[in-house]
C-alpha positions as CSV (number, residue, x, y, z in Angstrom):
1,X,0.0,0.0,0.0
2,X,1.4,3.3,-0.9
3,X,0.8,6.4,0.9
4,X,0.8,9.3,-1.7
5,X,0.5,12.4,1.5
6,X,3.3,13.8,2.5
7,X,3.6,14.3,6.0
8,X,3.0,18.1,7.0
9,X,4.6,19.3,10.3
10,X,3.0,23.0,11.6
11,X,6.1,23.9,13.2
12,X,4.4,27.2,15.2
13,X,1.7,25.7,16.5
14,X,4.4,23.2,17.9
15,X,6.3,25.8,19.5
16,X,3.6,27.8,21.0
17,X,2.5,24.7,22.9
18,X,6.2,24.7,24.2
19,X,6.4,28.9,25.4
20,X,5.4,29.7,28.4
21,X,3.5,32.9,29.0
22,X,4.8,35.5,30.3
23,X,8.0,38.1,30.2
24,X,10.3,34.7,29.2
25,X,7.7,33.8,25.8
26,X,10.5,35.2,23.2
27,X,13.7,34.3,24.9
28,X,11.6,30.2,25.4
29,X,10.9,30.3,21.7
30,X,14.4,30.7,20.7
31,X,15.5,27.7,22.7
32,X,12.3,25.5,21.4
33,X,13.8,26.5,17.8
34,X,17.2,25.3,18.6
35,X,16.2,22.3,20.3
36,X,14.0,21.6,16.5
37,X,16.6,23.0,14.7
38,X,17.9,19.9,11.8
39,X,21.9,20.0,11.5
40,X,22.9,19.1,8.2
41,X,23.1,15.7,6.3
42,X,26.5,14.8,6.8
43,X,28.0,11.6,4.3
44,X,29.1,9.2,6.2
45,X,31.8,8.2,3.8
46,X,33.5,11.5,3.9
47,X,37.2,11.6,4.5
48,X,37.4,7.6,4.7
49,X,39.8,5.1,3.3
50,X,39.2,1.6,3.5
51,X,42.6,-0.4,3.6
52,X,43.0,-4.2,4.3
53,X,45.5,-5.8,6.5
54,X,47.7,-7.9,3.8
55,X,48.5,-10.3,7.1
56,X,45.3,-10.3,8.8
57,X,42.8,-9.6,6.1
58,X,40.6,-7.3,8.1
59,X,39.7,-4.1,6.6
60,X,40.9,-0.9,8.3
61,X,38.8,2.2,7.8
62,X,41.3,5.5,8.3
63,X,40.2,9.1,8.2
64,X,42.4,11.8,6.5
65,X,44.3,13.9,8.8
66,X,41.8,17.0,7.3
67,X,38.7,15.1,8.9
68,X,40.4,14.0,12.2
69,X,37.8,12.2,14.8
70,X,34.1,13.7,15.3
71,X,31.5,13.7,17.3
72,X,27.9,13.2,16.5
73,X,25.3,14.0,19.3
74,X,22.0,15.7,19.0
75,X,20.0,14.8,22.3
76,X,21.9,12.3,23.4
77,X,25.5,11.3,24.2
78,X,28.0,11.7,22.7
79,X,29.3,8.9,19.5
80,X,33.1,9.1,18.6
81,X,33.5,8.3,15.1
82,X,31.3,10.1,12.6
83,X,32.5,11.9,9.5
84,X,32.0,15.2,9.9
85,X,31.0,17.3,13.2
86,X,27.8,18.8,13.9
87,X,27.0,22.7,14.2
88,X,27.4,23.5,17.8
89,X,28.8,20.1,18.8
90,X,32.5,20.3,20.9
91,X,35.6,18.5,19.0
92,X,36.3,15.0,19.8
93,X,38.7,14.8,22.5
94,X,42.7,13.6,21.5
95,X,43.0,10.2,20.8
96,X,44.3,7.3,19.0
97,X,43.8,6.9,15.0
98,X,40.6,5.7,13.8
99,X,42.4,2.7,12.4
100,X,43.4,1.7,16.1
101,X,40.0,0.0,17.2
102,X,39.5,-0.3,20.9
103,X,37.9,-4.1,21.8
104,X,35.3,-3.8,24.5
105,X,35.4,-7.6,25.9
106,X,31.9,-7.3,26.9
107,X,29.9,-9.8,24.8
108,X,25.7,-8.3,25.0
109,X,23.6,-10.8,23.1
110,X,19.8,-10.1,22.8
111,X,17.2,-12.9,22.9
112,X,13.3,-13.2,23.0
113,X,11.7,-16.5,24.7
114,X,8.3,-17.1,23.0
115,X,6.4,-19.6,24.0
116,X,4.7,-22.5,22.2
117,X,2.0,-20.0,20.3
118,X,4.4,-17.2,19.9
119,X,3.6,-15.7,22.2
120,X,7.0,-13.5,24.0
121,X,7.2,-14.4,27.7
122,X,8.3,-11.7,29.8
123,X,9.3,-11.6,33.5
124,X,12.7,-13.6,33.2
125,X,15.6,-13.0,35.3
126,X,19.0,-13.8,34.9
127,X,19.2,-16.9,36.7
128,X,16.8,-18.5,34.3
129,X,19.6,-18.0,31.0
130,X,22.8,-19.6,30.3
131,X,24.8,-18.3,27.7
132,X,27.5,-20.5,25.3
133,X,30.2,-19.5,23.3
134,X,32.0,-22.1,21.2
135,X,30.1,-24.4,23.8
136,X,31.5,-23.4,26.8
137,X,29.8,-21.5,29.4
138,X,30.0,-18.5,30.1
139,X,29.0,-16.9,33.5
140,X,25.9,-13.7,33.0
141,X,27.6,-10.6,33.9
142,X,25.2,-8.0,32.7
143,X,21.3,-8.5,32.9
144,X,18.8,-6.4,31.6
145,X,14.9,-6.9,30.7
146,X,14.6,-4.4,28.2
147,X,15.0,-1.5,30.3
148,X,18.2,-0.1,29.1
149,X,17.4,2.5,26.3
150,X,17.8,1.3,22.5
151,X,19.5,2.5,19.8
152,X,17.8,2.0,16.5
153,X,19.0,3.9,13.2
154,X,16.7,4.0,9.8
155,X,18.6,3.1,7.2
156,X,16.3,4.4,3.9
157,X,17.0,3.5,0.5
158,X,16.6,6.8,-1.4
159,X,17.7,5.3,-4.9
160,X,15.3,5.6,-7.7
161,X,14.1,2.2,-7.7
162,X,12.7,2.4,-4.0
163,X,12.1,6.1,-4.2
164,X,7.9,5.9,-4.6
165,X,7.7,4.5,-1.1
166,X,9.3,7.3,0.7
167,X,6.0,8.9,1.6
168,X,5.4,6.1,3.4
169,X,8.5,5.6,5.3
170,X,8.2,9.0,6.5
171,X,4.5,8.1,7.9
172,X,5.6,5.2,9.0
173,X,8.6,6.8,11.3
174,X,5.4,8.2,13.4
175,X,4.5,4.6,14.5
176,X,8.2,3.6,14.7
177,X,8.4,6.8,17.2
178,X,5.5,6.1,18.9
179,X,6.3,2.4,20.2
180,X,9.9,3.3,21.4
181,X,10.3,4.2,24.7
182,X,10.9,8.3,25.4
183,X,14.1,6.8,26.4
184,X,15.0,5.4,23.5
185,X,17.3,7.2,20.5
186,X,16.5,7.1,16.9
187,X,18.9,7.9,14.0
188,X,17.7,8.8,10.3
189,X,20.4,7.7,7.7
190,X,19.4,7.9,4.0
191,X,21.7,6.2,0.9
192,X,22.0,6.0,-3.2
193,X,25.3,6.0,-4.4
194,X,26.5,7.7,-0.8
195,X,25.2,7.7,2.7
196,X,23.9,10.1,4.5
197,X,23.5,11.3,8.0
198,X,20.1,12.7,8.1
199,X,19.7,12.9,11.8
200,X,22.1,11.7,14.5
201,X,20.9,9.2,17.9
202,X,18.0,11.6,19.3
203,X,15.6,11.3,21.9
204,X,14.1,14.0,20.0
205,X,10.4,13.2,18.5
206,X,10.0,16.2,16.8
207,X,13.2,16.7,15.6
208,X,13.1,13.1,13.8
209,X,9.7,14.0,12.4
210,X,11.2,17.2,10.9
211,X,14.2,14.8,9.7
212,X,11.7,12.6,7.9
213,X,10.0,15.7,6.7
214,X,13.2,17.4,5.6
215,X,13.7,17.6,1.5
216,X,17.5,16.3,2.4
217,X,16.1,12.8,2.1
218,X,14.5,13.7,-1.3
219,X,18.0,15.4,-2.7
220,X,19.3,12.0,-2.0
221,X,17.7,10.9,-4.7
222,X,20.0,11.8,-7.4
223,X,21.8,8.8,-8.3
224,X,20.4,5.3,-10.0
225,X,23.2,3.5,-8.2
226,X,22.3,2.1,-4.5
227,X,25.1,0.7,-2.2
228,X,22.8,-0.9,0.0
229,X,25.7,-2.4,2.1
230,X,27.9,0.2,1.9
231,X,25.3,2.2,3.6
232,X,24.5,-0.7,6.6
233,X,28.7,-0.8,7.2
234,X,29.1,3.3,7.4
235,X,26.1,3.0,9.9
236,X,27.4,0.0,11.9
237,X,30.8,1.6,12.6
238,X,30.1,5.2,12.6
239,X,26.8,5.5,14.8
240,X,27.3,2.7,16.7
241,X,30.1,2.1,18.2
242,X,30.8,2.0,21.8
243,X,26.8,1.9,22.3
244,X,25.5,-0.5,24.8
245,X,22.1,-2.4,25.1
246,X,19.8,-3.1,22.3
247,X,21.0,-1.9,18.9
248,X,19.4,-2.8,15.6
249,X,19.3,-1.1,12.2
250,X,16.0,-1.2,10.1
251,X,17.2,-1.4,6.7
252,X,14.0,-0.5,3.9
253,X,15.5,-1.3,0.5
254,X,14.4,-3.5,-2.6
255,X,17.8,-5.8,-2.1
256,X,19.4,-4.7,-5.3
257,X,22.7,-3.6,-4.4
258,X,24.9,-2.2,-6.7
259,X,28.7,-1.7,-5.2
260,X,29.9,-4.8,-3.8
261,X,29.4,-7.0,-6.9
262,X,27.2,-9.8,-5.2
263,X,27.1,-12.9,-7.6
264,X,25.8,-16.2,-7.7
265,X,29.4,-17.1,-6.8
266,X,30.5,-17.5,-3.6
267,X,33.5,-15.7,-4.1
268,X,31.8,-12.8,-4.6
269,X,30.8,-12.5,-0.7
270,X,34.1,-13.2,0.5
271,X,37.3,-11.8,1.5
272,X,40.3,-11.2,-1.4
273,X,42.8,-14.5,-1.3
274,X,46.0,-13.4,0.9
275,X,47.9,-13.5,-2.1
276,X,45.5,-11.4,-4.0
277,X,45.8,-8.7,-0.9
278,X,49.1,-8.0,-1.7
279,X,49.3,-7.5,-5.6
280,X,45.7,-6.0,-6.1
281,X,46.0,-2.9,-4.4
282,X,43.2,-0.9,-4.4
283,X,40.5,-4.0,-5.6
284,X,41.8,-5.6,-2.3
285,X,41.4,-2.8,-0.2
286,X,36.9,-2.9,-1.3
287,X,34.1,-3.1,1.2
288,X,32.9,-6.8,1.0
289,X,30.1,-8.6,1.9
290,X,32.2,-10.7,4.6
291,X,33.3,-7.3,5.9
292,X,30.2,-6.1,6.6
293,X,29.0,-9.3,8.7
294,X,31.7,-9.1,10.6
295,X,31.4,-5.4,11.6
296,X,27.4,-6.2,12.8
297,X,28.6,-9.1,14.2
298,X,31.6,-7.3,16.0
299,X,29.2,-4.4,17.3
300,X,25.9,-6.5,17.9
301,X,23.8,-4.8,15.9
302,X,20.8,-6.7,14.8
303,X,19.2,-5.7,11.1
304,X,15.6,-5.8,10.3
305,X,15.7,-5.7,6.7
306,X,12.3,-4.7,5.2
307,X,12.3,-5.7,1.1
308,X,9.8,-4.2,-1.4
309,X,10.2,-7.1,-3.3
310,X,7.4,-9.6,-3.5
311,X,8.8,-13.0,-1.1
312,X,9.8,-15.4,-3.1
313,X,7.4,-18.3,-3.3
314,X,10.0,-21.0,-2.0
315,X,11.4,-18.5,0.9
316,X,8.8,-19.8,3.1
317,X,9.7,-19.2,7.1
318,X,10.4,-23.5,7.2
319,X,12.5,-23.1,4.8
320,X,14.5,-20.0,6.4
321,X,14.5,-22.3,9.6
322,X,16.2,-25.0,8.4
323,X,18.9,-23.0,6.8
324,X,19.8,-21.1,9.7
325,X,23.2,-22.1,10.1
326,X,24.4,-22.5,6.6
327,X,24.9,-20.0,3.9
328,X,21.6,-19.4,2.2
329,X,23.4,-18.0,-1.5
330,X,23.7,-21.4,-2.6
331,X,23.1,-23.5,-6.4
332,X,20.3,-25.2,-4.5
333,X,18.4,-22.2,-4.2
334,X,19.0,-20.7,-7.7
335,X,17.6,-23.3,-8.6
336,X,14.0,-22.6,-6.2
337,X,13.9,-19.2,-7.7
338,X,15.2,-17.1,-5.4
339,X,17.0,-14.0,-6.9
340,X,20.4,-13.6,-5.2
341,X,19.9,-9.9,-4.6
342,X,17.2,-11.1,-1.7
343,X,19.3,-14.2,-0.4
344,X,22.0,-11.7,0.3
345,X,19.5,-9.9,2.4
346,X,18.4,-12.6,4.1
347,X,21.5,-14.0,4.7
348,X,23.1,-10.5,6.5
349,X,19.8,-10.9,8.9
350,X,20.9,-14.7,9.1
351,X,24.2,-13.9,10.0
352,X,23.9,-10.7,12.3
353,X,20.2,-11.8,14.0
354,X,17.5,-9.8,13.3
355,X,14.0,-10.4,11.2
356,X,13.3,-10.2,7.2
357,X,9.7,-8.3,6.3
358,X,8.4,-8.2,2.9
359,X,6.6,-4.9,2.3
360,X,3.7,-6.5,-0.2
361,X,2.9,-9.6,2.0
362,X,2.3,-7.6,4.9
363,X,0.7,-4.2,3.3
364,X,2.0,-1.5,5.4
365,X,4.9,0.1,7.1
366,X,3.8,1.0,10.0
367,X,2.5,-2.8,10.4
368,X,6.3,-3.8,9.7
369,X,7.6,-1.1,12.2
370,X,5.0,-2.3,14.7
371,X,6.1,-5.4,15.2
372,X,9.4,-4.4,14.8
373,X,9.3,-2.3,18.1
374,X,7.1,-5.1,20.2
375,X,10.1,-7.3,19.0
376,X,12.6,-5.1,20.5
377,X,10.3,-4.3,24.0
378,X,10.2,-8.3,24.3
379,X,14.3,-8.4,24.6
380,X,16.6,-9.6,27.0
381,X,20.3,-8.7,26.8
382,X,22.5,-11.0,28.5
383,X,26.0,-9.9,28.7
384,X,29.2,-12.1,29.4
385,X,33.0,-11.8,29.7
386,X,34.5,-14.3,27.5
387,X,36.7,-16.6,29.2
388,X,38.4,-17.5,25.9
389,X,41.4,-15.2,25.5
390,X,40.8,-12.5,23.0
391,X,43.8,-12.3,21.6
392,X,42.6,-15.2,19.1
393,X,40.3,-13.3,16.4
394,X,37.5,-14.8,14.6
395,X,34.2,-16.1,14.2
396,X,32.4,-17.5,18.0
397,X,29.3,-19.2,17.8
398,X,26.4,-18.2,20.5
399,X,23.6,-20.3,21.9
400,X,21.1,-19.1,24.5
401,X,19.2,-22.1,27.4
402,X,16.8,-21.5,29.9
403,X,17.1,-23.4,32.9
404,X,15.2,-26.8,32.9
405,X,14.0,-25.1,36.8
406,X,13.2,-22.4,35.4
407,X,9.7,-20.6,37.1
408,X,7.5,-20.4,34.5
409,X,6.8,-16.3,33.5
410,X,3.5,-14.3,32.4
411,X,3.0,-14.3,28.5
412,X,3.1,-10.7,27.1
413,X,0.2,-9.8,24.3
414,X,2.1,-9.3,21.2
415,X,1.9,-10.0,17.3
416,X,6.1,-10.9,16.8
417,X,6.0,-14.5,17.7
418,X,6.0,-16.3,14.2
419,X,8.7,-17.9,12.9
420,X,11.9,-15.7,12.4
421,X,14.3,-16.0,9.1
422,X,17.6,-18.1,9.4
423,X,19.2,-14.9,11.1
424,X,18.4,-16.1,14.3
425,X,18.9,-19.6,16.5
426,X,16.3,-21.4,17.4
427,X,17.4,-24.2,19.7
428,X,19.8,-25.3,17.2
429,X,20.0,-29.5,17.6
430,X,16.8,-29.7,19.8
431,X,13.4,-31.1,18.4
432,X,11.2,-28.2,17.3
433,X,9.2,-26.6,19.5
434,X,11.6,-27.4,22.4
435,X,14.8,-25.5,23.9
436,X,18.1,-27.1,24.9
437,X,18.1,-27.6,28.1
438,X,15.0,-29.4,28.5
439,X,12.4,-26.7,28.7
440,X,9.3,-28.2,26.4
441,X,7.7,-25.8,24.2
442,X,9.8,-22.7,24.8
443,X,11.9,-21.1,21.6
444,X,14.7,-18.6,22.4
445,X,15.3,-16.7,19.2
446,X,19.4,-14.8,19.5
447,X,22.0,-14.0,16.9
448,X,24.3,-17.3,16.3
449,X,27.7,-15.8,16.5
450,X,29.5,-12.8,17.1
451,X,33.0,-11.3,15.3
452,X,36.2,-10.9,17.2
453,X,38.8,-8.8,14.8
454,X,42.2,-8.7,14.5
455,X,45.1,-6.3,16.5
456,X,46.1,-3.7,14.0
């Protein structure tokens, strides 16, 4: 369903509700306006090289001296990182290169139980969970039952092909708004052939309804290319780092990314050969698609991916499920149908945990956004400090059990409890409809691995 009216924001009538009477009416106004007032799309590409470690193979993102380190904060704290500083914002304080990544060791994985209907079960505490990595144990530092704030940026593609829908997405940001918590900060990033910064992590309503009104999402427009990806990375590392708690991107695109060169081939996902890092200069130094799992993966950030394409008719949620720990981009499914363009999008959800909508089975955005919000209200963030040294880099798988004593908690009323996409475990090697550890009927839906990277 498209939804032709613009939204329309009457920006006096706002700020009269805001002034108080009085002697103080003028000097009030002025600071309602600054409070509203948009800074300006910033790209989030700007001043960045992206260099791979010949030895290591990760990709290193440097900023030119010029740029140096920013800040973006607009209601909020403060985020190192971002590519160009905002009006009125203070310079990042002295610090290492932006190559030189600091590694938090804190682990945070977010789960939902749902019970045997779907239904999300709330009331869990932290002696009900046990957390695995590789296997092993891990003892549950951090605890929280969706009461830390969330971070959640919109990552809207602006490219021509996905263009028709942005009336929508901009009504939809209302509902997306209006679920949240007050506490809870929302970024506005927009990409074609570059990324932009619409509106840094706010708490601000108004401010993000302005940003979803603003024509800066419009001028974005002006390319036929879209680098979906490229887009999802920039936001990952530049907005998110060092955030704690709940952290998701909601990605709206149609899947047809057109910078990393996704294939049916495998190859085409994956990192350059050593060898091939060393004589290919500046091919070896590209964004790839293995990058960009790693740097979700590395910063927990889960993607909801919402695709205007119609779902395929073989993509069916069983067959999602029994895929979930294998790479979906395979001849099996060319061969079902499936255009590649959306098994790369499912298979970033697969890989980072998150949810894959379809825009025409479901009819609405603010449907989509919805349940996307009761999804993130139903979370539980379990945090662990590894006991593996990490000083070995790489890929660590995740698995999430209740206790088999567990005390059984109240169901919450919600409309997220179907079947997730492969992006997310649900009790991997246990019968359906039953967890490890022997709790009958229960499904604990959590990202399947997280991304350690290499020491510069």
């Amino acid at each position: 369903m498209r939804h032709d009216a613009h939204l329309s924001l009457v920006l006096a009538a706002l700020l009269s509700s805001l002034v108080p009477a009085g002697v103080a009416q003028e000097k009030s106004s002025h600071k309602s306006q600054e409070k509203l007032k948009l800074p300006r799309p910033q790209r989030l590409d700007r001043g960045l090289e992206f260099h791979r470690d010949s030895a290591t193979g990760e990709l290193r993102v440097i900023r030119s001296r010029n740029e140096g380190a920013k800040i973006l904060v607009q209601g909020g704290k403060a985020q190192a990182g971002a590519s160009a500083s905002l009006k009125g914002t203070p310079a990042a304080p002295a610090g290492p290169p932006a190559n030189i990544r600091a590694r938090v060791s804190l682990v945070e994985v977010s789960c939902r139980v749902l019970s045997a209907d779907g239904t999300p079960l709330r009331g869990l505490g932290r002696e009900d969970f046990r957390v695995f990595e590789d296997g092993i144990e891990q003892p549950i530092a951090h605890f929280d039952a969706s009461s830390d704030p969330a971070s959640v940026a919109l990552v809207l593609d602006a490219s021509p092909s996905v263009f028709r829908e942005l009336a929508g997405m901009k009504a939809a940001a209302r509902t997306l708004a209006k679920y949240l918590s007050p506490r809870d900060e929302i970024a506005v990033v927009a990409f074609a052939a570059q990324a932009q910064l619409v509106l840094p992590f706010t708490r601000d309503r108004a401010l993000l309804e302005r940003a979803m009104a603003s024509p800066a999402l419009a001028q974005v427009a002006d390319s036929t290319q879209s680098n979906i990806y490229q887009a999802v990375y920039l936001t990952a590392r530049e907005l998110f780092q060092d955030r704690a708690g709940r952290k998701a991107i909601v990605l709206l695109t149609d899947g047809q990314d057109s910078g990393l060169g996704l294939s049916w081939d495998p190859a085409s996902a994956t990192l350059p050969p050593a060898g091939a890092r060393q004589n290919s200069g500046a091919k070896a130094d590209r964004l790839t698609f293995e990058d960009l799992a790693r740097e979700l993966a590395a910063a927990g950030v889960e993607v909801y991916a919402i695709s205007t394409q119609p779902r395929p008719r073989a993509m069916t949620q069983a067959w999602l499920a029994t895929h979930r720990d294998e790479m979906l981009v395979t001849p099996a499914a060319r061969e079902l149908g499936i255009p590649h363009y959306t098994l790369y999008l499912a298979e970033l959800v697969r890989r980072a945990g998150g949810q894959v909508f379809f825009f025409r089975e479901i009819g609405t955005l603010r449907d989509i956004y919805r349940q996307i919000t009761e999804t993130l209200i139903a979370q539980y963030t379990l945090g662990y400090y590894p006991a593996a040294a990490l000083a070995k880099p790489g890929w660590r798988s995740l698995r999430v059990e209740l206790r088999g004593d567990y005390s059984a908690p109240y169901a919450a009323s919600s409309v997220t409890g179907r079947d997730e996409p492969g992006a997310t475990r649900d009790a991997v090697g246990a019968p359906r409809g039953q967890s490890e550890g022997g709790v009958a009927n229960i499904r604990i839906i959590h990202r399947i691995a997280y991304y350690v990277p290499a020491a510069p």
